[in-house]
C-alpha positions, 0 to 999 in steps of 0.5 A, a space after each residue: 647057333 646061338 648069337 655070339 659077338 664076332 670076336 666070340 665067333 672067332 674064338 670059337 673057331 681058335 679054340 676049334 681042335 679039329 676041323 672047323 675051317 673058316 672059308 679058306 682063302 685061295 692057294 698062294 698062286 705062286 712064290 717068288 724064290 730066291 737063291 738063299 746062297 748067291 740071292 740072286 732072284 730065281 723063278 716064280 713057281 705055283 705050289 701046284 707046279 713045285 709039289 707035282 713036277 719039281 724035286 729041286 729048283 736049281 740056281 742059274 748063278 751059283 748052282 745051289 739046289 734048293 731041294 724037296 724032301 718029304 714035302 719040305 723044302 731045303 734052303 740051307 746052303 752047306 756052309 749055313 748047314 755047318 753053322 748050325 749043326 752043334 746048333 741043331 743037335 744040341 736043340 734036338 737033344 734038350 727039346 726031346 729031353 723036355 718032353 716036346 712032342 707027342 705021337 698022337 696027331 690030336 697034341 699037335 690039332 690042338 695047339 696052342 690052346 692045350 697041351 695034352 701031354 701036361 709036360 709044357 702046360 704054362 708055356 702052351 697058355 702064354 702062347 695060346 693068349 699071344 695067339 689069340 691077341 694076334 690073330 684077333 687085333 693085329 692080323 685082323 686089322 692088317 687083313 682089313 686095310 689089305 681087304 683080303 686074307 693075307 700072305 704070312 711067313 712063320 718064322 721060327 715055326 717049330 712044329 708049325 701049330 702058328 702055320 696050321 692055326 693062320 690057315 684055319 683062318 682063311 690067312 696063306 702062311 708059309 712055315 720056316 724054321 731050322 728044324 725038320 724033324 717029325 717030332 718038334 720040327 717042320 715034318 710034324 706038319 703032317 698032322 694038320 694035313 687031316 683037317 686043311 684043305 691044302 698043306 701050307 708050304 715048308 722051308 728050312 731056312 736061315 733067317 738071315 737068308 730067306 729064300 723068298 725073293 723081295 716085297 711079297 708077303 703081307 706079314 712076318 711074325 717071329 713066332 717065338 724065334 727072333 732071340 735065337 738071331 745073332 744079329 737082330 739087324 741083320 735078322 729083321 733086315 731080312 724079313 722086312 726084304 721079304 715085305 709088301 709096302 705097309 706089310 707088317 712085322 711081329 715079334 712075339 713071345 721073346 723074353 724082355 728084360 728092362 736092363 741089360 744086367 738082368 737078361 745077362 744074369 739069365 743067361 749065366 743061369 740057364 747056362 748053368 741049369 743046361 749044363 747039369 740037366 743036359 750036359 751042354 751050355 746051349 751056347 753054340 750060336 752067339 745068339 741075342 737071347 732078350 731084348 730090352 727097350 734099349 735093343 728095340 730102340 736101336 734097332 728103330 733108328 737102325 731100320 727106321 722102323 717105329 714099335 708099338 708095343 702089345 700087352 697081354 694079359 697071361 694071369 695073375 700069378 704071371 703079373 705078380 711075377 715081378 713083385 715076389 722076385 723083388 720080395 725074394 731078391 732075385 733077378 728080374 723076370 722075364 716079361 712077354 710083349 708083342 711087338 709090331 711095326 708096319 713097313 713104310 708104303 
């Protein structure tokens, strides 16, 4: 092999479609759960134990059965299920219209870093980049100070690529997501089944009511998903429930705006490009759709919770983006950063 830095072995390794697996990390002995209806704490199993002797795990307070099908398991209680239903069908709906998806396992191994159909190509780049920034500077930092592979929840995991590409790494994520489909949701984990030693685990979950009990995972990352929430203190609230002391948490890939003004005039526009391609607003859930510097500062002095802020670079015609929409009198773009805040020891 020819001599490469580190950085370049490890983007090797991300760029790997296939199964080039980096010495992979033990199995999650267990996971904690917790009733995601009463959330009242609830057993410690073994992955081991929950794939081979249990279809359900039954709360002793509520009742409430977090059961298993097709290797996910579902933690929507009914009332939560009836929340998001409009939700679900009508993101479905538009996201099989854009051309999500594909039949062949090799478009799902080779995410994020191509898009094999070419239907969604620029958005696979963004993604691909903020990946590898993460992977690269702040996972492989926290991996340092925590001297081991780290515990991780995909929040918002869709088809969970993040999930398949962290345990590529040697890392233990967890997928959570709405979605359970085989085409754009968590059964299209199936694929990854091929190349990994071990399936990582999937729930379907609210993000407001995790299923996991307290101060067990080394890192949440919203994986293109914390606009989707309807309330970002409540959203970030949560997942930092789920977090060790000094555990970190990642927004990545959610639109940024710097006023209020322009991610208001985004909104009216998509609702408008919605309704004439797909025949509905995509406004069932109240959701926050952007941040701006204004919403992250707030939500630091809600949480007491301190940003830095990570940017990267997506291209030339991507920098530009700002200055040709200015020339033309548009609105503001839309900008990408990653944000990341370490929870206090």
């Amino acid at each position: 092999m020819p001599s490469m830095t580190a950085i370049n072995v490890l983007e090797g390794i991300l760029r790997t479609s296939g199964g080039a697996i980096l010495g992979s990390a033990p199995p999650l002995s267990e996971l904690k759960l917790r009733c995601p209806s009463c959330g009242k704490d609830g057993p410690a199993l073994s992955f081991e134990s929950l794939a081979a002797n249990h279809d359900r795990v039954v709360c002793k307070t509520c009742s409430f059965a977090t059961t298993q099908k097709s290797g996910i398991w579902l933690a929507l209680p009914p009332d939560r299920q009836r929340h998001f239903a409009q939700f679900m069908r009508d993101y479905e709906r538009v996201r099989k219209l854009e051309g999500r998806g594909s039949a062949s396992p090799n478009f799902y191994l080779s995410l994020p870093f191509h898009d094999l159909t070419g239907r969604n190509a620029s958005q696979w780049s963004i993604r691909a980049r903020t990946f590898k920034h993460i992977a690269q500077d702040l996972l492989a930092t926290l991996s340092g100070q925590r001297g081991s592979p780290l515990k991780v929840l995909d929040l918002g995991a869709g088809n969970a690529w993040m999930s398949y590409r962290l345990a590529s790494l040697g890392h233990q994520p967890v997928a959570v997501d709405l979605l359970t489909n085989t085409l754009d949701g968590l059964g299209a984990a199936i694929h990854y089944q091929s190349v990994l030693p071990k399936l990582f685990p999937r729930f379907q979950a609210d993000l407001d009511h995790l299923p996991f009990a307290d101060d067990q995972f080394d890192c949440a990352i919203f994986n293109a998903s914390f606009h989707y929430s309807e309330n970002y203190k409540s959203t970030l609230s949560e997942a930092i429930r789920c977090l060790a002391p000094g555990g970190a948490i990642i927004i990545a890939d959610t639109p940024t705006y710097s006023q209020e003004s322009a991610g208001q005039k985004m909104i009216d526009e998509r609702r408008q490009l919605f309704q004439k391609s797909f025949g509905c607003k995509s406004d069932s859930l109240q959701s926050g759709e952007y941040l701006t510097p204004a919403r992250l500062l707030a939500l630091e002095g809600n949480i007491q919770l301190e940003w830095r802020t990570h940017r990267v670079w997506y291209g030339y015609r991507w920098a530009a983006r700002p200055l040709i929409a200015r020339l033309k009198g548009r609105r503001e773009p839309s900008q990408f950063r990653i944000y990341s805040a370490q929870v206090k020891q």
